[in-house]
C-alpha positions as CSV (number, residue, x, y, z in Angstrom):
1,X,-0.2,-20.8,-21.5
2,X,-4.2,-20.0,-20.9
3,X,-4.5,-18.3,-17.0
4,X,-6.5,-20.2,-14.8
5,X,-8.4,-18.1,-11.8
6,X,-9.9,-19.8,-9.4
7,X,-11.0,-18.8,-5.7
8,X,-9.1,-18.3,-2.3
9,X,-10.8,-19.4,0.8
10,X,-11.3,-16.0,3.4
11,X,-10.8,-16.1,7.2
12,X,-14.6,-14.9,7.7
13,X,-15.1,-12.5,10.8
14,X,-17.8,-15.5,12.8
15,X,-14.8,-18.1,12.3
16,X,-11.9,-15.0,13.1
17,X,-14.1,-14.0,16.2
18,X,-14.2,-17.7,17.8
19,X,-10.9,-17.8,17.6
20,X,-9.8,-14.2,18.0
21,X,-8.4,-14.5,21.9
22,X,-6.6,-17.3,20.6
23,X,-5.0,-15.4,17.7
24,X,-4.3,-12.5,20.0
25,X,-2.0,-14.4,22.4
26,X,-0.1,-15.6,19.0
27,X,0.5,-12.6,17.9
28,X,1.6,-10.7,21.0
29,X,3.9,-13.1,21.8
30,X,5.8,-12.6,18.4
31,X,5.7,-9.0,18.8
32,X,7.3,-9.6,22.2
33,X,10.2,-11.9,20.7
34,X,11.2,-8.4,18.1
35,X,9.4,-11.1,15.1
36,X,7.4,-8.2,14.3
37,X,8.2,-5.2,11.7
38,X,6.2,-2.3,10.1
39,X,6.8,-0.6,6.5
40,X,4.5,2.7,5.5
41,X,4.3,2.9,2.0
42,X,4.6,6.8,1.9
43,X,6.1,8.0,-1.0
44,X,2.8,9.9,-2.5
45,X,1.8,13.4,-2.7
46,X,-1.7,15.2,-1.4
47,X,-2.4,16.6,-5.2
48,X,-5.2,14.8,-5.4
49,X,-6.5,17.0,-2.1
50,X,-5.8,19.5,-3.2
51,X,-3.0,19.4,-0.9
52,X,1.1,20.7,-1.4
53,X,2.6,18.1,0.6
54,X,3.5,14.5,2.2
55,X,-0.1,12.6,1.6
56,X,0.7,11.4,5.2
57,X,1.1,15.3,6.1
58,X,-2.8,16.5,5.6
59,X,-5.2,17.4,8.4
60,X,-7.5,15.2,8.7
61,X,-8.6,17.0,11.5
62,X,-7.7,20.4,12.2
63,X,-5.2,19.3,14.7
64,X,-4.5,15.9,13.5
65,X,-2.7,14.8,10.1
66,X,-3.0,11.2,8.3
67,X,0.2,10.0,9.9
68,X,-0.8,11.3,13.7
69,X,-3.9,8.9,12.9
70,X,-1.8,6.0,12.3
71,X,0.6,6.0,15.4
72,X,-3.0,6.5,17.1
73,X,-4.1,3.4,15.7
74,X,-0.7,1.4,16.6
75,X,-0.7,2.8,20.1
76,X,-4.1,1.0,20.5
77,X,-2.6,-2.4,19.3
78,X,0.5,-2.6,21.2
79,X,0.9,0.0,23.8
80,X,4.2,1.5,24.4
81,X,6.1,-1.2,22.7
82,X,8.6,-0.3,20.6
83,X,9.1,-2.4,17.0
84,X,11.4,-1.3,13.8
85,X,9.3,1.5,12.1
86,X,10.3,1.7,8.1
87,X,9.4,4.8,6.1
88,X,9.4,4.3,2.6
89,X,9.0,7.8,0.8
90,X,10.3,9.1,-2.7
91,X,12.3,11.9,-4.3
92,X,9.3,13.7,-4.3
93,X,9.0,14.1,-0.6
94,X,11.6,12.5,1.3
95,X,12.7,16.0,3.3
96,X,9.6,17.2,3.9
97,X,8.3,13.8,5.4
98,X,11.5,13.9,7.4
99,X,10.9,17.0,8.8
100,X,7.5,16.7,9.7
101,X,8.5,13.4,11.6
102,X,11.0,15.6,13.7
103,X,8.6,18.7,13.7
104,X,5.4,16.4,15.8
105,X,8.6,14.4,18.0
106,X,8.0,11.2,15.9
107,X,4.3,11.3,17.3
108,X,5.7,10.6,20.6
109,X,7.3,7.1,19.2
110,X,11.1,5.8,19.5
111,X,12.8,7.7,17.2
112,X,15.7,5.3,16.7
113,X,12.9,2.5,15.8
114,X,11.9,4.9,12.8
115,X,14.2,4.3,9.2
116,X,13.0,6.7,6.3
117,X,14.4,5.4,3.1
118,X,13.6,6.5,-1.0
119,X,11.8,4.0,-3.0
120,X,13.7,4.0,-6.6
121,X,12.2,6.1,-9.2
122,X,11.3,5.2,-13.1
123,X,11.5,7.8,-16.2
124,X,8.0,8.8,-17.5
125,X,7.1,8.5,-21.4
126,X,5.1,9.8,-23.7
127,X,2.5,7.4,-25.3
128,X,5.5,6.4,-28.0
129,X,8.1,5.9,-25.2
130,X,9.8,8.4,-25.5
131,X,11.2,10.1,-22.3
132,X,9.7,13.2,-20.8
133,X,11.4,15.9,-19.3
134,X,10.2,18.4,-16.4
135,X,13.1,20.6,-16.9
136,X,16.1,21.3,-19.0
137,X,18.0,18.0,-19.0
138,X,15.8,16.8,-15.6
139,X,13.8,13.3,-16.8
140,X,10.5,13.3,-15.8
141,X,10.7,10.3,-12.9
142,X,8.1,9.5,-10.5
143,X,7.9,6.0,-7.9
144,X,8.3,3.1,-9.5
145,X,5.3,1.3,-7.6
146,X,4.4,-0.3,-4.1
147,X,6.2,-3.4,-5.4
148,X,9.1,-2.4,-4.9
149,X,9.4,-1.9,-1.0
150,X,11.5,-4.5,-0.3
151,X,14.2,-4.0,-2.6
152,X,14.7,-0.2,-2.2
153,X,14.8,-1.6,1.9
154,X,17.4,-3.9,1.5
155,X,19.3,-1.8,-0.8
156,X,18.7,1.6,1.8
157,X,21.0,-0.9,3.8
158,X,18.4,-2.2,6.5
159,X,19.1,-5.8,6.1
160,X,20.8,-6.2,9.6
161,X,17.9,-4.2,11.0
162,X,15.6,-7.2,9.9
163,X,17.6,-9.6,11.8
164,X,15.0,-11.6,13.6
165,X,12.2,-10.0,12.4
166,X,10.1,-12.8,10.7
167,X,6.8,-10.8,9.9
168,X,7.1,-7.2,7.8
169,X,3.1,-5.8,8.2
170,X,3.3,-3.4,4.8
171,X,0.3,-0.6,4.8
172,X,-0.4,2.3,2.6
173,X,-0.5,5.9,4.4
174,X,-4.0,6.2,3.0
175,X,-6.4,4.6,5.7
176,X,-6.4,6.4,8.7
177,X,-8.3,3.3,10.6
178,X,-5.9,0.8,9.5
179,X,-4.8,-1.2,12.2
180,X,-1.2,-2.2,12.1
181,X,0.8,-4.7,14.2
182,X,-2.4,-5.9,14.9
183,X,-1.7,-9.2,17.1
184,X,-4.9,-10.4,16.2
185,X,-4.4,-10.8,12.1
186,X,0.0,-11.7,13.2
187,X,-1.9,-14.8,15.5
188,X,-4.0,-15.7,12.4
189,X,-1.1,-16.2,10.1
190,X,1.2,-18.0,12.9
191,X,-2.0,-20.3,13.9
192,X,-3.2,-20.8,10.3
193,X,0.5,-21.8,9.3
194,X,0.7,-19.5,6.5
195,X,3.2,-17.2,5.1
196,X,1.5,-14.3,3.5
197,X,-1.9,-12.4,4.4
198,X,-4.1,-9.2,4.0
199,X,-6.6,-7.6,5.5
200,X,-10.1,-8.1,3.3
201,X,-13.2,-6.2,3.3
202,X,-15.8,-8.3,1.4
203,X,-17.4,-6.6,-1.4
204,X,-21.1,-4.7,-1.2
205,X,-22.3,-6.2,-4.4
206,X,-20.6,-7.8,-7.8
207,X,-20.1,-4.2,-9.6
208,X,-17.6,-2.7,-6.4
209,X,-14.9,-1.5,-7.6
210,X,-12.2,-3.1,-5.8
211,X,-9.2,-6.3,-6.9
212,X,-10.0,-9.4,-4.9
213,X,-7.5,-12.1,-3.6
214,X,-7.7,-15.5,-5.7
215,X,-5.4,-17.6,-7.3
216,X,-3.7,-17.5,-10.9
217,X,-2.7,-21.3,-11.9
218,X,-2.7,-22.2,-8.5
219,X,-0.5,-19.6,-6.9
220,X,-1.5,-17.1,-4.5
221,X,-2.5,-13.5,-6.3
222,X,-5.2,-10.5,-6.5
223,X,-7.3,-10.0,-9.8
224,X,-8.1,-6.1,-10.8
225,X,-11.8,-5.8,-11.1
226,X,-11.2,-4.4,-14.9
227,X,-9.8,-7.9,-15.7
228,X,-12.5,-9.5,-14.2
229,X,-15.6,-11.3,-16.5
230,X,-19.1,-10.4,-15.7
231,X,-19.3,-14.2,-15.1
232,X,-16.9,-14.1,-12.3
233,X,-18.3,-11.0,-10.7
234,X,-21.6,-12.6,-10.6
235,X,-20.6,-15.7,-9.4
236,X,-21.7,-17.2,-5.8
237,X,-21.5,-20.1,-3.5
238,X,-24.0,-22.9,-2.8
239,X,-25.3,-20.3,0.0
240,X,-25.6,-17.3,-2.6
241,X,-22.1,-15.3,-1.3
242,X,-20.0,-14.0,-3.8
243,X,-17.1,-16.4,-4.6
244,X,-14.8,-13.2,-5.5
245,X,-15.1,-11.2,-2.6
246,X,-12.6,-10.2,-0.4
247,X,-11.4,-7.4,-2.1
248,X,-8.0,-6.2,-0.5
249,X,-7.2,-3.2,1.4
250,X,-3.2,-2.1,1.9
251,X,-2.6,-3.6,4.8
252,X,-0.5,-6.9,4.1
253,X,1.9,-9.2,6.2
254,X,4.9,-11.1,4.9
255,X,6.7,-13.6,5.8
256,X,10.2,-12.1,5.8
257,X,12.2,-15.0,4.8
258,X,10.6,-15.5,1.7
259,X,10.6,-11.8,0.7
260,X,14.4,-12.8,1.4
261,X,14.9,-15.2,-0.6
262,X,12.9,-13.6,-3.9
263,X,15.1,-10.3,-4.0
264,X,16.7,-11.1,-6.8
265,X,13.7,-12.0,-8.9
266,X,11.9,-9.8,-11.4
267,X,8.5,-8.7,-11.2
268,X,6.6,-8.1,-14.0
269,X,6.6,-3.7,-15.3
270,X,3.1,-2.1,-15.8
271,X,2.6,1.1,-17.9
272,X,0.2,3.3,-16.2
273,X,-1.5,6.3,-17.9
274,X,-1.3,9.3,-16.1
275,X,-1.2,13.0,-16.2
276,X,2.9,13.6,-16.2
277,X,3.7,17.6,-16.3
278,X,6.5,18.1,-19.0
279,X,8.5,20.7,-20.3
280,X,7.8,21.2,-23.9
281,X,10.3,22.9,-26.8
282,X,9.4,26.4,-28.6
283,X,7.2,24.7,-30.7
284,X,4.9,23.1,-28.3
285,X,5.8,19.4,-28.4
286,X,8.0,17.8,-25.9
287,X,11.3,19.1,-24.9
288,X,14.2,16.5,-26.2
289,X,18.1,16.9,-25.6
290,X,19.4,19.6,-27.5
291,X,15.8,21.4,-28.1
292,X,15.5,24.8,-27.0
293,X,13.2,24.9,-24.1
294,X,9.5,26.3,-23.8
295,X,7.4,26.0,-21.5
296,X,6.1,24.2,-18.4
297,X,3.2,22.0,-19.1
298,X,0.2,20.7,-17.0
299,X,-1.6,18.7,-19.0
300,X,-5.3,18.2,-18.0
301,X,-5.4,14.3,-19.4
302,X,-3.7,11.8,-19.5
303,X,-0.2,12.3,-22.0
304,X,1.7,9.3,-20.9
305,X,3.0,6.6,-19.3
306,X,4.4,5.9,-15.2
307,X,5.9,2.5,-15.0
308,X,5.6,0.6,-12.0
309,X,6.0,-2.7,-10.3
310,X,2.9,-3.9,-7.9
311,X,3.1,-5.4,-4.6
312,X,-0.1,-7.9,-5.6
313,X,2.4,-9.0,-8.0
314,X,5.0,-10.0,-5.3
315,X,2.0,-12.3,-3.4
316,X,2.7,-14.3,-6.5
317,X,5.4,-15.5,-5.1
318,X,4.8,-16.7,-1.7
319,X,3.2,-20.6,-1.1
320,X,0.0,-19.4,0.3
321,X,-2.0,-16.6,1.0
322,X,-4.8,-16.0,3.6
323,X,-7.6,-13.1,3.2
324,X,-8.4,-12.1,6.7
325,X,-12.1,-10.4,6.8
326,X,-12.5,-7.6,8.9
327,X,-15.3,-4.7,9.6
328,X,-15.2,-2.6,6.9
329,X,-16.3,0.6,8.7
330,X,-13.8,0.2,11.3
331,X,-10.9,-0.6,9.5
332,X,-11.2,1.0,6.2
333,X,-11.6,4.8,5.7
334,X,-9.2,5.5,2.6
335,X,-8.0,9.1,1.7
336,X,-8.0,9.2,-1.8
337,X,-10.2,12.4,-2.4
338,X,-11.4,15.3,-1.5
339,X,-15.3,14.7,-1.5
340,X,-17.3,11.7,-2.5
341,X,-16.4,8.1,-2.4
342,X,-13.1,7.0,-0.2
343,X,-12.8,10.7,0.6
344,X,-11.7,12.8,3.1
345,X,-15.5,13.3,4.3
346,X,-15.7,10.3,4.0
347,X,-13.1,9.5,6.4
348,X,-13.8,11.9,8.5
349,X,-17.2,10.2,9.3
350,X,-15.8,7.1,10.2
351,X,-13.5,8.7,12.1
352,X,-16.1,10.0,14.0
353,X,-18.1,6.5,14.5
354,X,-15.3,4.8,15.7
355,X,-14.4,8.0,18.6
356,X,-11.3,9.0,16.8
């Protein structure tokens, strides 16, 4: 059957601003009824920064890491409330994340609202599929992809902690100005009647690099820019505004129910090429049971395949889906680099702008 994309309407910041106070009240009131939920999707590494730890671990500033940032940024929204905190981290650094929490006092948080848990993990291939190996007999795994949050949750055994909680607000550890458990974007959901939502900055010109929310033959979904046509990145409105434009940043709420109800429901495995280190045999190819080891390698481009499930995947199967636009430079300063473009200068500078 032939895809059929078509637009989503976006909450746009003058119509969000007239009825922000309104919103506001919505959304603290569910927070005070323990309706309200937070998941960090922290599972990565700093590798990219050059960095040997937790993503969530690095100094932003010289006294303050990624994850100190983010409890900042919830203290602003709800005060000294208390709601369920879930950690979702991976084999890869699950202790150290653990023991950074305890190391800081939990940023001076409940520590009984705060569950770590592992996302699952997937074997790595080589281009032909076949399995890699980063030691003697030790497959070559790595996350198996934002997607699969809720699962890993609900199998971690934290189902009765999401008694009551209708609304699970899902963020990435990489923008240290998200704001999360914001009332104002939980009162937009509640007052708009719908059951899943992100936080959208709109896009600086058709060639951004960034997915965008729309709809896929009539259900909710986002649309990677490299599967988008030059035709649809060009396209605009009878008042000349893109009509793909609210391109999404990791900062999503779900209506719990419906996450619920869709656990036992596949979502569709992508293969992801990536730089995988591997052991290799005597002769230089890739170690395979039996072989006789050789040496550790870190390959320089990409030699493989991580396989992963996607949370915009998941929006697929909720009803509806609302964008939410807010200010870009004050809600969206991703670490994803050292320098240049969604960096950690870059962050750092709106960190700065915004009296962080």
């Amino acid at each position: 059957m032939k895809t059929e994309v078509t637009p989503v309407a976006t909450l746009r910041l003058d119509e969000f601003n007239m009825k922000r106070d309104t919103f506001r009240r919505a959304g603290l009131e569910a927070i005070d009824r323990g309706e309200v939920a937070l998941l960090l999707l922290a599972g990565g590494m700093g590798t990219r920064l050059g960095y040997d730890g937790p993503k969530g671990t690095y100094p932003i500033e010289a006294d303050k890491s990624i994850f100190a940032c983010l409890f900042d940024n919830l203290r602003e929204e709800i005060g000294d409330r208390s709601i369920p905190f879930f950690v979702m981290t991976s084999d890869k650094n699950d202790e150290a994340t653990r023991a950074f929490f305890e190391e800081k006092n939990y940023f001076g948080y409940d520590p009984s609202q705060i569950c770590f848990y592992r996302q699952e993990m997937a074997q790595a291939t080589d281009f032909d599929g076949a399995p890699l190996y980063e030691d003697v007999n030790v497959p070559a795994t790595s996350p198996n992809g934002n997607g699969g949050f809720f699962k890993s949750l609900i199998k971690a055994g934290y189902r009765k902690k999401l008694e009551g909680v209708r609304w699970l607000n899902v963020f990435g550890v990489d923008n240290v100005l998200a704001k999360i458990a914001d009332p104002e974007f939980i009162g937009a959901l509640i007052c708009e009647g719908k059951h899943a939502g992100v936080k959208a900055v709109m896009k600086t010109g058709p060639d951004e690099k960034v997915g965008v929310v729309c709809a896929r033959n009539g259900r909710p979904s986002v649309i990677d820019y490299t599967q988008m046509t030059e035709e649809m990145c060009n396209e605009r409105d009878k008042d000349g505004n893109l009509v793909y434009a609210a391109g999404v940043t990791v900062n999503y709420l779900f209506d719990t129910s419906i996450l619920l109800s869709t656990l036992n429901e596949g979502l569709p495995v992508h293969k992801v090429e990536k730089k995988i280190p591997y052991l290799s045999d005597i002769h230089g190819r890739p170690w395979r049971l039996g072989s006789e080891p050789g040496e550790h390698i870190e390959p320089t481009e990409p030699n493989g395949y991580k396989y992963e499930i996607m949370i915009t995947d998941l929006i697929e199967d909720f009803p509806d889906f609302l964008p939410v636009e807010v200010e870009r430079e004050k809600e969206f300063a991703p670490v994803k680099n050292l320098h240049g473009v969604d960096s950690v200068d870059s962050a750092r500078e709106l960190l700065k702008r915004n009296g962080k």
